[in-house]
C-alpha positions in Angstrom: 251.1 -175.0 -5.8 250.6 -177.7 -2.9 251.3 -180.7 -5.0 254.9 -178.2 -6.3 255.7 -178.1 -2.6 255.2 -181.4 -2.2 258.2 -181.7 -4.4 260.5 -179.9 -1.7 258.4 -181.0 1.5 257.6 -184.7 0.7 260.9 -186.2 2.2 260.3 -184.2 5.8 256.7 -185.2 5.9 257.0 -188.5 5.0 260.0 -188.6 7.8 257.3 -187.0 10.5 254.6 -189.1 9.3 256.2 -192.0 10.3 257.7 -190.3 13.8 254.2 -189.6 14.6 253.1 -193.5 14.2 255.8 -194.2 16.2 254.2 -192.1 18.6 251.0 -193.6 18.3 252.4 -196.6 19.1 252.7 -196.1 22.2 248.9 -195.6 23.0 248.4 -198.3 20.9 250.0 -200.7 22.4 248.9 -199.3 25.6 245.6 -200.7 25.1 246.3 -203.8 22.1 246.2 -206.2 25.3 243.2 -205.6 27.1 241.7 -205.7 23.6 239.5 -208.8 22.8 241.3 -211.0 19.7 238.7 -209.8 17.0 239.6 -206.4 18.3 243.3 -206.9 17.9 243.5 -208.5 14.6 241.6 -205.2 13.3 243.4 -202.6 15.4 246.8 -204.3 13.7 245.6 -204.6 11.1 245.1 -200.8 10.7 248.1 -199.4 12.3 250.4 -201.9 10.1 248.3 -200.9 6.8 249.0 -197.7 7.5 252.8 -197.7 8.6 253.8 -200.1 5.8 252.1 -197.6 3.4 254.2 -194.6 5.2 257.2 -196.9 4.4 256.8 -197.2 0.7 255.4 -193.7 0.2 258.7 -192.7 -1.0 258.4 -195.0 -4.1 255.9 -192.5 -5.8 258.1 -189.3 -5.0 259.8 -187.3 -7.5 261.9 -184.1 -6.7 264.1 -182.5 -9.2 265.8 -181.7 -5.7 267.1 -185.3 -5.4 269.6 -185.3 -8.1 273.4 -186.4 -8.6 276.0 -184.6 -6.8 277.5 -182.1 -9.5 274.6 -182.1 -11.3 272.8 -178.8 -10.1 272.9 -175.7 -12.6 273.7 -172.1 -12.2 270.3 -170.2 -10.3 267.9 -168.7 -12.1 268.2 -165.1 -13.5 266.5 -162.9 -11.4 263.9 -161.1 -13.3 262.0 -158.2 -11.5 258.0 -158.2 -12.1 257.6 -154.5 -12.7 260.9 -153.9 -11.1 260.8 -154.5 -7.6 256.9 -154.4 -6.4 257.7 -154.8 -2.5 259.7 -152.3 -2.6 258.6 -149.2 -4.8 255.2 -148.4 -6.6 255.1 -150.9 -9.7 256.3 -149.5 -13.5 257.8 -146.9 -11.7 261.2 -145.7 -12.8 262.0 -146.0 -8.9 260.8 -149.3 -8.9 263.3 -150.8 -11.7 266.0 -149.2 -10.0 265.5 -150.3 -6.8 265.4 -153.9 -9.1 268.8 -152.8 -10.3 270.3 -151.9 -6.8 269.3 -155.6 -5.6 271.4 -157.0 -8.3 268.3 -158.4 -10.6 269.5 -159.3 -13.8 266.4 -158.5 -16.0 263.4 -156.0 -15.9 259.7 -156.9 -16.7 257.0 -154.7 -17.5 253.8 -154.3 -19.4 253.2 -151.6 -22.3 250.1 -149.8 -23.8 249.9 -146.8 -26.2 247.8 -144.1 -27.3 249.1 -141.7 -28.9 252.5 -142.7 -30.5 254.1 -142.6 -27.0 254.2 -146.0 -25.3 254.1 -146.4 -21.7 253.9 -148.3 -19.0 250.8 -149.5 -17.2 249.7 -153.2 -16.1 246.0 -152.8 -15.5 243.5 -152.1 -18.2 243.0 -148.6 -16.5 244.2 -146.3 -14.0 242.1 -146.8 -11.0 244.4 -148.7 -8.9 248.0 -147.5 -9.5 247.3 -143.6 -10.5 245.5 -140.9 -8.9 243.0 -140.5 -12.4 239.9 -140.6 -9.8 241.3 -137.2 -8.4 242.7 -135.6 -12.0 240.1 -137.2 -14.3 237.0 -137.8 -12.0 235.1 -138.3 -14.8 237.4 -140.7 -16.8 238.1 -143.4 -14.2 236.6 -145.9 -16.3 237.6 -145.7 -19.5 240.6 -147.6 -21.2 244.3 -146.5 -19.7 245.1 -146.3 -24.0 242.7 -143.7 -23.8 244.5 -141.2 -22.6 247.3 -138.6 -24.2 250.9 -139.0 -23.0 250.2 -135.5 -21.8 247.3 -136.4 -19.6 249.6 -139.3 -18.1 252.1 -136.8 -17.0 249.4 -135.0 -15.0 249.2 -138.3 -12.6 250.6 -139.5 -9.8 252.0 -143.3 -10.2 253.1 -143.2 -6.4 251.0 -142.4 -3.6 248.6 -145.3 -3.3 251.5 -147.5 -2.9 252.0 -146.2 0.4 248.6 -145.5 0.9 247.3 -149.9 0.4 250.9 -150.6 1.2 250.2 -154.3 -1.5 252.7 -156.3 0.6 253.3 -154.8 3.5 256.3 -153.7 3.2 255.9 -149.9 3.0 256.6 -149.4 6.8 260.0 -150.4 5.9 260.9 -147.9 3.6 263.1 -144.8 4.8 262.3 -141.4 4.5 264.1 -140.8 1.5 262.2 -143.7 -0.7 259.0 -142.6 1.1 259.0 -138.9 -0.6 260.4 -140.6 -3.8 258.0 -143.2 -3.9 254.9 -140.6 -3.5 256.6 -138.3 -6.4 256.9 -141.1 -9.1 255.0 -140.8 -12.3 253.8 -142.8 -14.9 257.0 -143.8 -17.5 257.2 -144.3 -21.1 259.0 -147.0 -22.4 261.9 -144.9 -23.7 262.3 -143.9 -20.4 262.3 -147.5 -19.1 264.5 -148.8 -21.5 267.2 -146.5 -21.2 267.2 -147.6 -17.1 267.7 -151.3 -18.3 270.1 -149.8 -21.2 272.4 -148.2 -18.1 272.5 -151.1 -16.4 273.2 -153.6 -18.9 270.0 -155.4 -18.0 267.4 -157.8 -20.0 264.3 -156.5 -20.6 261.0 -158.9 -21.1 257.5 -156.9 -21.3 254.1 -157.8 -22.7 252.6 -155.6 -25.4 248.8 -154.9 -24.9 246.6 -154.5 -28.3 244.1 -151.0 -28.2 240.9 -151.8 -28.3 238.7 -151.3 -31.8 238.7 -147.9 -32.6 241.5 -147.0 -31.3 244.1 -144.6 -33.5 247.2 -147.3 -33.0 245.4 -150.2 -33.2 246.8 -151.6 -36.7 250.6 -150.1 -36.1 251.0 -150.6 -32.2 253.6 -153.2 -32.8 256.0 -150.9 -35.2 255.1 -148.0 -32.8 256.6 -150.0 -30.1 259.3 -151.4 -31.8 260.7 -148.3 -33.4 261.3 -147.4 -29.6 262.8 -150.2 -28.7 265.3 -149.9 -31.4 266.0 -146.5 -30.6 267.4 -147.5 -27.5 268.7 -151.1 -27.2 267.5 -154.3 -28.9 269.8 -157.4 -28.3 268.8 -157.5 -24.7 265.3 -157.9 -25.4 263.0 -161.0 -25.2 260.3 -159.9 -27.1 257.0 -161.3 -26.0 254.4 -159.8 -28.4 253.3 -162.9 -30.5 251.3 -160.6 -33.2 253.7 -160.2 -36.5 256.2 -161.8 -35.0 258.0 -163.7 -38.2 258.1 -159.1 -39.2 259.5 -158.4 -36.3 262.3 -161.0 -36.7 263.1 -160.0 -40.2 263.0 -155.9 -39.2 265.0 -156.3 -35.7 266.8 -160.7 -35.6 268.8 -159.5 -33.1 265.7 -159.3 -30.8 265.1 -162.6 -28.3 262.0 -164.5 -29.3 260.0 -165.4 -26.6 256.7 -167.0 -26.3 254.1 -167.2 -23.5 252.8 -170.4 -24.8 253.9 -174.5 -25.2 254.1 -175.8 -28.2 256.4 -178.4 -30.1 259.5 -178.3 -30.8 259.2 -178.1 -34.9 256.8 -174.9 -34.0 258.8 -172.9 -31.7 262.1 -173.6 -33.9 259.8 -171.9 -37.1 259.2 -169.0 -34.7 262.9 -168.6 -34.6 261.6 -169.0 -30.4 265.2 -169.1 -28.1 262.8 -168.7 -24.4 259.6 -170.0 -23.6 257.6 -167.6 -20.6 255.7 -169.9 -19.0 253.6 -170.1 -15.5 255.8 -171.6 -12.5 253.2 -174.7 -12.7 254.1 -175.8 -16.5 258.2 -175.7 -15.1 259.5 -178.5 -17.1 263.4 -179.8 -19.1 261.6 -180.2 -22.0 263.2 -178.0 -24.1 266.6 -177.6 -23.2 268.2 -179.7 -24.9 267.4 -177.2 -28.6 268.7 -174.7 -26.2 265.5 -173.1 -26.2 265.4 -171.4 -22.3 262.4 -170.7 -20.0 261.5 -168.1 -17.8 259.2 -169.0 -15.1 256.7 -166.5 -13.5 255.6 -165.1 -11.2 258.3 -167.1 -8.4 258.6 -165.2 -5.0 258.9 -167.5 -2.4 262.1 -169.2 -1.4 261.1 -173.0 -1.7 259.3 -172.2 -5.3 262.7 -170.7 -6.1 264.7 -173.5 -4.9 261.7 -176.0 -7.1 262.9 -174.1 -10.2 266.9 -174.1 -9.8 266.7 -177.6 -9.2 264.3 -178.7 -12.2 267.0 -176.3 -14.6 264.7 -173.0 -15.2 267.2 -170.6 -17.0 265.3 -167.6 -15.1 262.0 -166.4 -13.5 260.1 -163.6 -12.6 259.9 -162.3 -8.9 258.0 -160.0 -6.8 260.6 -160.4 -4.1 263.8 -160.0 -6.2 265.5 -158.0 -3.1 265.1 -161.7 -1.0 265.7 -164.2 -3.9 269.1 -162.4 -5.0 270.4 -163.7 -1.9 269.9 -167.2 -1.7 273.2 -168.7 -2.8 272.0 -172.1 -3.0 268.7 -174.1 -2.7 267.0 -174.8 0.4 267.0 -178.2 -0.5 269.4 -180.6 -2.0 269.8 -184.0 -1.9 272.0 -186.6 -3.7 270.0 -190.1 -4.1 271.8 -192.1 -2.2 271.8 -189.8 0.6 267.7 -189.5 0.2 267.8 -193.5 0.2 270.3 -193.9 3.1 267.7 -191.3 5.1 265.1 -193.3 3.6 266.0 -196.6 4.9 267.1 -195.3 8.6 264.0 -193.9 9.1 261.9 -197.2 8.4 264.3 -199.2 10.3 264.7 -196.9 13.5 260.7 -196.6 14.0 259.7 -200.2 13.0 262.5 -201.2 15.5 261.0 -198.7 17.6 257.7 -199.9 17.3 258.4 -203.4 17.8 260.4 -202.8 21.1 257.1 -200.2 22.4 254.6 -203.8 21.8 256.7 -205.6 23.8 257.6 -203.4 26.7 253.8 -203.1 27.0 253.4 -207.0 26.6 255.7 -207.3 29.3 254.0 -204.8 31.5 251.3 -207.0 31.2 252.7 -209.4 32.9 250.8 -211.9 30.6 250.3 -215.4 32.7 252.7 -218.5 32.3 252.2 -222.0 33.8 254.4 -224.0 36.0 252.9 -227.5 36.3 249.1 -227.4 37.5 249.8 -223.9 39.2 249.3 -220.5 37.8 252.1 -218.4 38.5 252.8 -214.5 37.6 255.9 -212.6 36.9 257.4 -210.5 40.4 259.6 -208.5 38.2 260.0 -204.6 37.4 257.5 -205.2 34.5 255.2 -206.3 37.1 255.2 -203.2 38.8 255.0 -201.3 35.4 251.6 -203.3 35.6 250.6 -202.3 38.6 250.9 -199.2 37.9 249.0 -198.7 34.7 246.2 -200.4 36.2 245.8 -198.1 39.1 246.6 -195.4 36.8 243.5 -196.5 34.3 241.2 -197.0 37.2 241.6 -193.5 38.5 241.3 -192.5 35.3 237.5 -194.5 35.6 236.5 -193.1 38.9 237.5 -189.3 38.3 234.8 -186.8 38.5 235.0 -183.7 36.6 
């Protein structure tokens, strides 16, 4: 993540990197004269090691920010990470639609099943988004495939959201979404899909295998995808990489999506149209075969702006309600414009710097010859002189 923000922030650091050496040079300079000339070769030494460094610092940078005027593509689809997480209990029905109402363009969730009934649940059990500790006290451990569709119905999928408040955001919630969010319940996929059905919107979810033993463990994947088939299928980026090349010939219309790199030759086999990758692996790799990428899990405004420049085709947010509107990045930058800034800013401080060396040679008032007799300048730099001296040696005799 820092060297990714480096990506956005390295232009503005590198511009106050070198406005703080021309800072410093005024305390430099302040004391380069009294300095003995070993100590002045090394103290310039230094200071110019460093600032000539600052200056060609922007050699090594690379921003997919800084990028030909015309040249920037549409933003990202907004994809909600179980629907909109700041702002209703996650893989809740009221948490998709409040992804929905803040004009997010895709839903994501996460699927397990027990008994023939898929549903929706993140976590490998209950514990943390259900109230199973207060319904099943003796069950909180087990597996959340362990239990019936019946049994799910019995929980509450709501209250802790308001209780551990995740983001701190729950104090902003009205009344209204306050009683709704403590009511929700845990959904099945049917009833999820037919959300994303009503709303025209894509749907990517990961499809978790049951454990051994367990009664759907060999026919999960038709399970699930007789569902989704029941209720929508071109809409769909299907993420499950088990039987995939069966799932393509049952359902082609379905998106293929994988969660992994891999080469070109490989993902074209896999009939793969979108990669799903982590917001670190963001690259332009593959769009040129038209094969698209989702990035996850973006929810701050400068990783957003990092992905619309480098050409993501979407990417999954926890903050959909904030990223849907940003109408363009937070920074953008043509390169000449980047080199103009570039160049101004090397010139104005070394300019800078130079004139700071001098004034304080000046003040000085460094001795020049007339004949046999040593004279000293009367002027105004003279008195600059003067001054810092009494100033330093007040400094000396000062007594805390």
């Amino acid at each position: 993540t820092l060297l990714l923000s480096l990506q956005v922030t390295a232009p503005f650091l590198h511009l106050g990197a070198v406005s703080i050496m021309a800072v410093l040079s005024w305390p430099i300079a302040l004391h380069f004269f009294r300095m003995n000339k070993k100590r002045q070769i090394a103290v310039l030494g230094l200071f110019l090691s460093a600032l000539f460094s600052l200056y060609l610092v922007p050699l090594g940078m690379y921003s997919p920010c800084i990028k030909e005027a015309g040249t920037l593509g549409p933003a990202p689809t907004l994809i909600g990470h179980r629907g909109a997480p700041m702002l209703a209990p996650e893989n809740t029905i009221m948490s998709f639609e409040k992804a929905v109402e803040a004009r997010g363009q895709g839903l994501e969730t996460d699927v397990t099943i027990y008994d023939g009934v898929p549903f929706l649940m993140h976590d490998s059990t209950l514990r943390r988004t259900t109230n199973v500790e207060d319904v099943f006290p003796n069950r909180t451990h087990l597996d959340a495939s362990m239990f019936t569709w019946t049994e799910l119905q019995q929980l509450n999928a709501g209250g802790w959201f308001l209780s551990r408040d995740p983001f701190g955001t729950a104090s902003s919630l009205c009344d209204e979404d306050r009683l709704q969010a403590q009511n929700q319940s845990v959904p099945s996929l049917a009833q999820f899909l037919e959300v994303a059905a009503k709303s025209s919107r894509l749907v990517l979810f990961d499809l978790r295998r049951p454990p051994y033993g367990h009664p759907y463990r060999q026919s999960y994947i038709n399970t699930t995808l007789e569902v989704v088939q029941a209720h929508i299928n071109s809409s769909v980026l299907w993420l499950p990489s088990e039987d995939r090349k069966l799932v393509h010939a049952v359902d082609p219309e379905l998106q293929q999506t994988s969660g992994e790199k891999a080469s070109i030759q490989e993902l074209t086999d896999e009939h793969i149209v979108r990669l799903n990758l982590h917001y670190s692996s963001m690259s332009q790799k593959y769009l040129s075969v038209n094969i698209s990428t989702n990035l996850y899990v973006i929810s701050q405004p400068w990783l957003y702006t990092l992905a619309w420049c480098a050409g993501a085709q979407s990417v999954t947010t926890n903050s959909i309600h904030i990223l849907s509107r940003m109408s363009k990045p937070l920074f953008l930058m043509t390169p000449e414009e980047y080199g103009l800034m570039w160049i101004l800013t090397d010139v104005v401080s070394a300019v800078l710097i130079f004139a700071i060396f001098v004034f304080h040679w000046r003040e000085r008032g460094l001795p020049f010859w007339s004949g046999s007799r040593q004279t000293h300048e009367n002027g105004p730099y003279s008195k600059f002189r003067t001054m810092s001296d009494v100033w330093s040696i007040s400094s000396v005799n000062v007594r805390p």
